[in-house]
Structure formats: structure tokens, C-alpha cells
N, C-alpha and C positions, 0 to 999 in steps of 0.2 A: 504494500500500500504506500501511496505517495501524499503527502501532505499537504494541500494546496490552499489553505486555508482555516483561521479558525472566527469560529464566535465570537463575538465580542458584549455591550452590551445593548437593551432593547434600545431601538428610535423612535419617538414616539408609541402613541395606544393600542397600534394596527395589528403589530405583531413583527413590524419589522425591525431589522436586527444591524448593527453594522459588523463586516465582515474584515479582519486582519487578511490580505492576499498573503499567502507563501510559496509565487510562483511566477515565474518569470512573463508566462502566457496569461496575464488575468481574463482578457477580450478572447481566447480561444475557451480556458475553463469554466468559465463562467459568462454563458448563456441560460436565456430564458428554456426552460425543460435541462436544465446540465442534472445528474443523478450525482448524488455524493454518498458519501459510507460515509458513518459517524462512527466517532471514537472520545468516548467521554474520559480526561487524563484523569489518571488517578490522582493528581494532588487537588484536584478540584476542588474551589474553593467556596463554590456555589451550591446547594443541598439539591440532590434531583430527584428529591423526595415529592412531596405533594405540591402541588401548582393548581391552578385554575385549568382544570382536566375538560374535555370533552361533558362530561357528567359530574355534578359536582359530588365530592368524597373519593371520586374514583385516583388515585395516584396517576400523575403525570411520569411515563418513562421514555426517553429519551429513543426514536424512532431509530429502526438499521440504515435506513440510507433516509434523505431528505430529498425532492424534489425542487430545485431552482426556479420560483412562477418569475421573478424580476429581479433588476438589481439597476441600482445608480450609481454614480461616483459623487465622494464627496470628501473634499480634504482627505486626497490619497485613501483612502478605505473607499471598501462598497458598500452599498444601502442596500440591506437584501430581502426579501422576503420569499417564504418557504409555502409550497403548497400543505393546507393545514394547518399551519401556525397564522392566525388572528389579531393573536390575544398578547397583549404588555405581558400578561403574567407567561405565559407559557413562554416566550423568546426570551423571559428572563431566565427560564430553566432550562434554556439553550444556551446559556451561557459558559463558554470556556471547552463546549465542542470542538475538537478538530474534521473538517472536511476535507475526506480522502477517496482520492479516486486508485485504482489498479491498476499498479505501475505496466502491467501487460500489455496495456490497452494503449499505454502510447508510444507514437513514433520515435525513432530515434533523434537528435535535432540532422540539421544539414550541415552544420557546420562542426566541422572536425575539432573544433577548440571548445566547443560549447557542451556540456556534459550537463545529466539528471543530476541531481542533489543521489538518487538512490543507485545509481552507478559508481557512486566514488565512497559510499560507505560502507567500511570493513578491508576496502584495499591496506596493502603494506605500505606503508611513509619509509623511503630510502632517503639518504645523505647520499651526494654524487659521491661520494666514495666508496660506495655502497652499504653501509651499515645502519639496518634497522633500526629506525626510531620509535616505529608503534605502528599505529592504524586508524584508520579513518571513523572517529565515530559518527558525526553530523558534519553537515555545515551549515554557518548560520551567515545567515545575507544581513550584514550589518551597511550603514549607508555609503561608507565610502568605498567598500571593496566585498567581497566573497572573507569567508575566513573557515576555514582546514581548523576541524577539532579533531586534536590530537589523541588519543587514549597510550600514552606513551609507554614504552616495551617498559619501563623501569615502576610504571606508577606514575597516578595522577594526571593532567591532560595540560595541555598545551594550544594556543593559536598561533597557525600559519596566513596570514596574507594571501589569498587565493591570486598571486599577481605572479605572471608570466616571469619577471625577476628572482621571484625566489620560489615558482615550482615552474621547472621548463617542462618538465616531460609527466604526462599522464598518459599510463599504462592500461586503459581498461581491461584488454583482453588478457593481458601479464598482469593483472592483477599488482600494478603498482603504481604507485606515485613516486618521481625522485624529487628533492625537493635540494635547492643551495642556498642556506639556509645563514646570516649573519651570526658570529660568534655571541651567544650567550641568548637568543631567539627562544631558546626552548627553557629558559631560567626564568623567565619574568613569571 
């Protein structure tokens, strides 16, 4: 599964909801009819306990996938609303959802430099000398560059600069990343 998106909280009384994008294609994944699989995180800090249900008393859970009726742009998030969800209270118990579609289903990009977020985790992190540094746990799209979360061969984790400088070569198929890397990069 690939993560393309999470919850945020309600917009307004309707039911809709604003939407965190976590994907480089927002205008391809999110169309009107898009299907997503939901995954409620475990540190959730929202009760997805009783909500303003279908029928009242009935507990509110938290649907397998959601259907996409609309969505707008607004100060970088999207305004979205889910077929079934109406209600302030129930988008409030969509709160902190992640929406996931299967990674199966998409294409590879065109461009040879351009890689999934779920392609590059688990690969092996090399030093052009060759000597293992760890492995690829995430990445996280922060605003000035990509960044390589390290799960480091020794303990503990590490960020890399997802920048052509200091990783020249990625390995999909070799299952590696080499990375050159300035002295004390993995100390901070």
C-alpha cells in the first residue's frame, strides 16, 4: 500500500474534511470517484469510538476504503468530501486517517530519476566505498528537498538529502542506494 494522503480536520458542517496530499500526482490521485483504502494509525489521537452514526447509538467505524465525491484546493491542502460522510461529527472521526491506494496499480514514472517513495524502502544505503550504512526506512518530503530515512546498520536513524550530490546512484533493481555522503552527515 502506498500512502497518498491523510485526514486532517473537519471544514465546515457538510462533512467535508481537509486533506494532507502525500504524493507527488495530487491532480492524477485524487479525482472525483478516486477509491482509497483507509488505515487508521495507531497513535491516533482522535477516539473512533462513537460519533454521530448513521442511526443514533449505533458506533461510528471507520469505513475499508472511502469513495472521492469532490475535492478543492485551498492553501496547498485539498477540501474533500467522501461519498457518505455529511456530517461535522463523523469527518471528525475521520480524523488522522491515512488514504492508500495499491502500490500494484501504479505505473512506473517515465523518468528514470524519478522513483515511488515504496520503491526505495528497505533498499541497502552504501558509502561509494562500498560499506553498508543501513537501509531505507521512509522518506519524508520535507519543503526544500526529499530526505532518505536512514535505519542505520549500527542503531538509531539518520537523514540523507535526497539530492543528486550526495546520492548519485539508485539501484532499484540491485536493491541499492550508494550514497557520498559529507564527513560526520550521519552524527547529527
Amino acid at each position: 500500500m502506498l500512502v497518498v494522503g491523510q485526514i486532517g480536520k473537519p471544514h465546515g458542517i457538510r462533512g467535508e474534511v481537509s486533506v494532507v496530499v502525500r504524493t507527488d500526482e495530487p491532480e492524477e490521485r485524487f479525482t472525483s470517484g478516486s477509491v482509497f483504502i483507509t488505515e487508521v494509525p495507531r497513535d491516533r489521537r482522535v477516539n473512533a469510538g462513537p460519533a454521530a452514526a448513521p442511526a443514533p447509538g449505533v458506533p461510528f467505524e471507520v469505513p475499508k476504503q472511502l469513495v472521492l465525491e469532490s475535492i478543492r484546493w485551498h492553501q496547498g491542502r485539498g477540501i474533500a468530501v467522501f461519498e457518505g460522510i455529511h456530517d461535522r461529527n463523523v469527518a471528525e472521526a475521520l480524523r488522522g486517517v491515512y488514504l492508500q491506494v495499491d502500490s500494484a496499480d501504479l505505473a512506473s514514472p517515465e523518468d528514470p530519476e524519478e522513483f515511488h517513495d515504496h520503491q526505495l524502502i528497505g533498499l541497502r544505503v552504501e558509502s561509494v566505498d562500498g560499506s553498508s550504512l543501513g537501509t531505507v526506512q521512509r522518506i519524508e518530503h520535507a519543503p526544500a528537498s526529499d530526505l532518505i530515512v536512514l535505519a542505520k546498520t549500527g542503531g538509531g536513524t539518520a537523514l540523507i538529502p535526497f539530492v543528486t550530490a550526495m546520492v548519485p546512484t539508485v539501484d532499484v533493481a540491485g536493491g541499492r542506494i550508494i550514497v557520498d555522503l559529507p564527513e560526520g552527515l550521519l552524527d547529527l
